[in-house]
N, C-alpha and C positions, 0 to 999 in steps of 0.2 A: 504494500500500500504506500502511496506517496500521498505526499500531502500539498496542496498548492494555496499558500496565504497571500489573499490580496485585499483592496481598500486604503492603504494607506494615504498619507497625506499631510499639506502641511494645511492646517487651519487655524485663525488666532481663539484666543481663550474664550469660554462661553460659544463655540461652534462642536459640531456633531461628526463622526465618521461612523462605518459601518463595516467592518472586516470581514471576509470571507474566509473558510478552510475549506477547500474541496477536495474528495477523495478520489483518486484516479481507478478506485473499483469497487464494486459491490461490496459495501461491509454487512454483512449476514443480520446484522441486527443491531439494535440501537446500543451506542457504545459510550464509556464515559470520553470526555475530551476535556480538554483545559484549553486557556489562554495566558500567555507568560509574556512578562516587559521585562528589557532590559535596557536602563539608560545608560549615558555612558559614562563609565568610569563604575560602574557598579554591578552586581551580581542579578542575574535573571533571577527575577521572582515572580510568582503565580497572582495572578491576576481574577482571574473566575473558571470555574469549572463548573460542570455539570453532569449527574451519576448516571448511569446506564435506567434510573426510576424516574430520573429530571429534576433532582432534586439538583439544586442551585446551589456555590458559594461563591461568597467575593472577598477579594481584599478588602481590608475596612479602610484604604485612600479611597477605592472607586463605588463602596456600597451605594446605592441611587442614583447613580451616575451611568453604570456600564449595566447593560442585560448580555447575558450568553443566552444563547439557542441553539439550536439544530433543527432539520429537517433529515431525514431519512433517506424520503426518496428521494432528495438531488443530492445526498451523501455530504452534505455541506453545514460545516457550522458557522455559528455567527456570534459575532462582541458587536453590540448596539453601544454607539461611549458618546454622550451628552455630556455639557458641561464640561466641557475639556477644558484642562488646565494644564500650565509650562510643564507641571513636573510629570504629568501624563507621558511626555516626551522620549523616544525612545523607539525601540525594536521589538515587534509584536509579535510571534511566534506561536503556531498550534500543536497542539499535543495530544497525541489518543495511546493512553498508557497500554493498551492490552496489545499495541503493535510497537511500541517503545519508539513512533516515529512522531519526527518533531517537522515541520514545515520551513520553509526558509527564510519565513520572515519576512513583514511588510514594515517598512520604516512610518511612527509616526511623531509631527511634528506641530507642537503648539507655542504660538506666539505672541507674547503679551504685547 
């Protein structure tokens, strides 16, 4: 399975983007995934995830700010992130632990 992260972008603060993670193949059934930032100069950290039940978590920077999703049938997940802010800033990256494959990242970029 590959993973293909797009959406990025540079927007200034209090603007919205919408990330994509698309799977280059049938995943058999609905799977946990994550989304992870990495700014720079600093260590990628988990961002929001979501369980193979749909059960939801978030960082507590982006709680109310950011949704994850998925859809199944287009194999695609998603980070909905309102209210962007500077330190939002950084490299966005997907993850679906039960394949241990990570995406290659869409750059985002907020500016005050």
């Amino acid at each position: 399975v590959q993973l293909q992260a797009s959406g990025g972008g540079s927007v200034q603060e209090g603007g919205s983007l919408r990330l994509s993670c698309a799977a280059s193949q049938t995943i058999q059934s609905a799977r946990a995934m994550a989304w992870y930032r990495q700014a720079p100069g600093k260590e990628r950290e988990l961002v929001a995830e979501i369980s193979v039940s749909g059960t939801t978590t978030y960082a507590d920077a982006v709680k109310g700010r950011f949704t994850i999703s998925r859809n199944n049938a287009k194999r695609t997940g998603y980070l909905e992130m309102n209210s962007l802010k500077a330190e939002d800033t950084g490299i966005y990256y997907c993850y679906l632990p039960v394949y241990d494959r990570w995406g290659q990242g869409t750059q985002v970029t907020v500016s005050s």
